[in-house]
N, C-alpha and C positions, 0 to 999 in steps of 0.2 A: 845394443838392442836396436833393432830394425820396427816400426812401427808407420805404414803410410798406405794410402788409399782408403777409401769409402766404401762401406756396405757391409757385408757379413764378414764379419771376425772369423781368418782363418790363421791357425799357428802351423808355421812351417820350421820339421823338425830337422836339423842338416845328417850328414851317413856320418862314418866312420872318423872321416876326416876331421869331423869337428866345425870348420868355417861355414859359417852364413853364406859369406860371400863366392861360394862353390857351385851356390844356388843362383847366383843374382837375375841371370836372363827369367827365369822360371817365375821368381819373386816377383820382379816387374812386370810379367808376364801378368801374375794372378792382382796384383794391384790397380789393373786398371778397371776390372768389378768388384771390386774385397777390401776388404781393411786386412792387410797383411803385419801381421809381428812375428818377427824370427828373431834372433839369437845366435849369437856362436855357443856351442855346448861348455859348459863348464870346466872354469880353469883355461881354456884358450882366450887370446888377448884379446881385450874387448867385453867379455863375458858380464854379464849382471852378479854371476855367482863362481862359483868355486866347488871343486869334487870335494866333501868332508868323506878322509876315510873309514870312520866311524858309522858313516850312513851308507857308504857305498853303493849302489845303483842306487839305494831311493835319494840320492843328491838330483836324480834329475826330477824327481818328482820336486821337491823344493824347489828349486832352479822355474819348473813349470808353475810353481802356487806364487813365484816373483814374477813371471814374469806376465801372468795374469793379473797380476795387481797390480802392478808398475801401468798396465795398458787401462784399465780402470775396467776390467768384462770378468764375468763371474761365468759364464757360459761361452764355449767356442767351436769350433770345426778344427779338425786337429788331424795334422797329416805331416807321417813321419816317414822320411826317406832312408830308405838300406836298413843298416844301424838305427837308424833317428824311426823306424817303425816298433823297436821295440821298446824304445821309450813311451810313446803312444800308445801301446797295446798296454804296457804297466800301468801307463795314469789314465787310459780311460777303464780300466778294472778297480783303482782304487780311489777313483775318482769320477766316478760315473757322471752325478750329477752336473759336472764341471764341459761334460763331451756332448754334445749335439752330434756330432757324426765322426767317423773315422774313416782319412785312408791312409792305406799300407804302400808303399811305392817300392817292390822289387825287396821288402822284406824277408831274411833267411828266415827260415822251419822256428818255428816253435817249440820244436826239440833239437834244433841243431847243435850239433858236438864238433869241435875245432878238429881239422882234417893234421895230418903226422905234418905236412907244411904250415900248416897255420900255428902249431904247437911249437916250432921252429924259432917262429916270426917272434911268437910272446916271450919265450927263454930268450934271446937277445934282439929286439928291436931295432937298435940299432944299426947292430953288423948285418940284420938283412935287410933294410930299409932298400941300398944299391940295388939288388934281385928285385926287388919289391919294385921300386920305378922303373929299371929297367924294360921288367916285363910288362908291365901295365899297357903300354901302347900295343902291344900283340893282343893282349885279349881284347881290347876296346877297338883298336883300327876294322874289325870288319864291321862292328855296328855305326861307324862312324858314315864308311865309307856307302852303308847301304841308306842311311837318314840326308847324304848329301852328297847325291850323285857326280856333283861337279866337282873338280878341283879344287878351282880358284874358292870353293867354299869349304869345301875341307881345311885348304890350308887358313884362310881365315879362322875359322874355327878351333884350331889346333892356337893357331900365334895367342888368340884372345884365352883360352883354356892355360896353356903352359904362362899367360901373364897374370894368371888369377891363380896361380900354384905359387906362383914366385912370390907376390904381392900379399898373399896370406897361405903361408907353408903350411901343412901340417905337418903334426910332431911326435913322429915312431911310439914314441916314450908312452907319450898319453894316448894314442889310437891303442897299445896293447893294454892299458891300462883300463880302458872302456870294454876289449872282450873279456877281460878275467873278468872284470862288477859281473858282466850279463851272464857269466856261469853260474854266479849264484842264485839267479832267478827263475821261478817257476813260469815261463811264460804259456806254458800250455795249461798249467791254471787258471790264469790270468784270461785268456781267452774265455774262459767259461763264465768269467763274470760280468764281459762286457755287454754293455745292454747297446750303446750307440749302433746307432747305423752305420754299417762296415763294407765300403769297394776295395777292393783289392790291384793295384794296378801295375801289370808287370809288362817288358818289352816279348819278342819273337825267344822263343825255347832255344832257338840256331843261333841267335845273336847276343845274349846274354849269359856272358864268359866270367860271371864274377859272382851272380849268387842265381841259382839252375831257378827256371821259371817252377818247374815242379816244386821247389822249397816252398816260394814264395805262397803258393796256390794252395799247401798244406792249412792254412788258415783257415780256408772254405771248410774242412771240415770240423775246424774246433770254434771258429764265430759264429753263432749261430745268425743264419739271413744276409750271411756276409755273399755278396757278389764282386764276378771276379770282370777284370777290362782291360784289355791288349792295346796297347801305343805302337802299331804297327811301324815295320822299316824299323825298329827298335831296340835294343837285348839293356843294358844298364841304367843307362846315361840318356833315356829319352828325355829327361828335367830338362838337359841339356841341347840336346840333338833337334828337339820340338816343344821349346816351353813353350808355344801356344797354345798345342795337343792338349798339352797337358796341364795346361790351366785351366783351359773347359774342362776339360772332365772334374777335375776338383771341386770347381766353382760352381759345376752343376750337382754337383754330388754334396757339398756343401748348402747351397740353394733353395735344395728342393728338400731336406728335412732339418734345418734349423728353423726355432721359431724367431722369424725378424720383424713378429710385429715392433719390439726395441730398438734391436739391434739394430738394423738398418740406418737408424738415424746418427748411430754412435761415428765419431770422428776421432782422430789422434788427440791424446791430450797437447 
């Protein structure tokens, strides 16, 4: 558990991958105005909690009621990344009172159904994990290349990336084991009942090769009041590419409808 900085309590939810630390420039990023708590998702090392298969997705809802209590905040700003958005859409629908605002960062459809390759991926995880890394620098190198026109910063960017892959892997097994939970979920329900305040924040439609800007933007029509906000030069991985960018917008989206007569004053235990 990741708990540091001053001001408004925001929880940063991480994608697919699972690791906090996938986040870290982003996190730092937003803690130098916020009181940031994050998490690696449940059952990866480090975790507060554990996936119970019994409860299946709603483990993250638990996971989320610990990890609010563990921070000592009964109310928060809640923004969840890729995957980690639909954790957010579940708990601020069944936990309304708990959300002051939400953002979506490059979140899939709300009715999205796993493509004949991603059906693939879940039947053995493992043996296609090689395809999986492989590719992944093809879809992400043009968004990279267009958020950091120089070289010599690419390749920084790259060295520091593949050392925060190595340094906290993720784990085939449990990344397919997080899309089957989310089959069972109604999230286009779930939208209908969230009341928070909802920005939507997706990269360039030409640059984002891993979940179509159009999925994402599908939420505008089932959140009601939800607006939508482009992290220009950007398609996936702007967290990444411009955790500044993208801490403003957060932070201001966070800011400007929580109430911090409290909170404000609140500090890490």
């Amino acid at each position: 558990m990741f708990d540091h900085g001053r001001g408004v309590p925001i929880v940063l939810i991480p994608g697919i991958q699972g690791r906090w630390e996938w986040m870290q420039h982003a996190v730092d990023a937003l803690a130098t105005q916020n009181r940031v708590i994050t998490d690696s998702l449940p059952s990866e090392p480090g975790s507060i909690a554990s996936i119970n298969t019994q409860r299946g997705f709603e483990s993250f809802i638990d996971w989320l009621d610990q990890l609010l209590a563990k921070a000592g905040l009964d109310r928060v700003s809640l923004c969840g990344v890729s995957y980690g958005g639909w954790i957010a859409v579940h708990y601020a629908a069944i936990r309304p009172m708990k959300v002051s605002s939400l953002t979506l960062v490059s979140t899939p459809s709300p009715s999205w159904q796993p493509t004949c390759h991603i059906e693939r991926y879940l039947r053995a995880p493992r043996l296609m994990a090689p395809v999986f890394a492989a590719t992944s620098p093809l879809r992400l190198y043009p968004e990279i290349s267009t958020a950091l026109p120089y070289l010599k910063q690419r390749l920084r960017f790259g060295a520091k990336y593949l050392a925060r892959v190595i340094t906290s892997p993720a784990t085939p097994t449990r990344m397919a084991e997080r899309m089957r939970l989310a089959q069972h979920v109604d999230f286009k329900a779930d939208c209908s009942r969230i009341l928070a305040p909802t920005q939507i924040i997706t990269g360039e439609p030409h640059l984002d090769r891993v979940v179509p800007v159009d999925s994402s933007r599908e939420y505008l029509g089932t959140i009601s009041g939800s607006k939508a906000v482009t992290i220009e030069n950007t398609g996936h991985i702007g967290i990444a590419t411009r955790p500044t960018h993208f801490a403003k917008l957060v932070s201001d989206h966070a800011q400007n409808t929580i109430d911090t007569k409290s909170l404000l004053e609140q500090v890490p235990a």
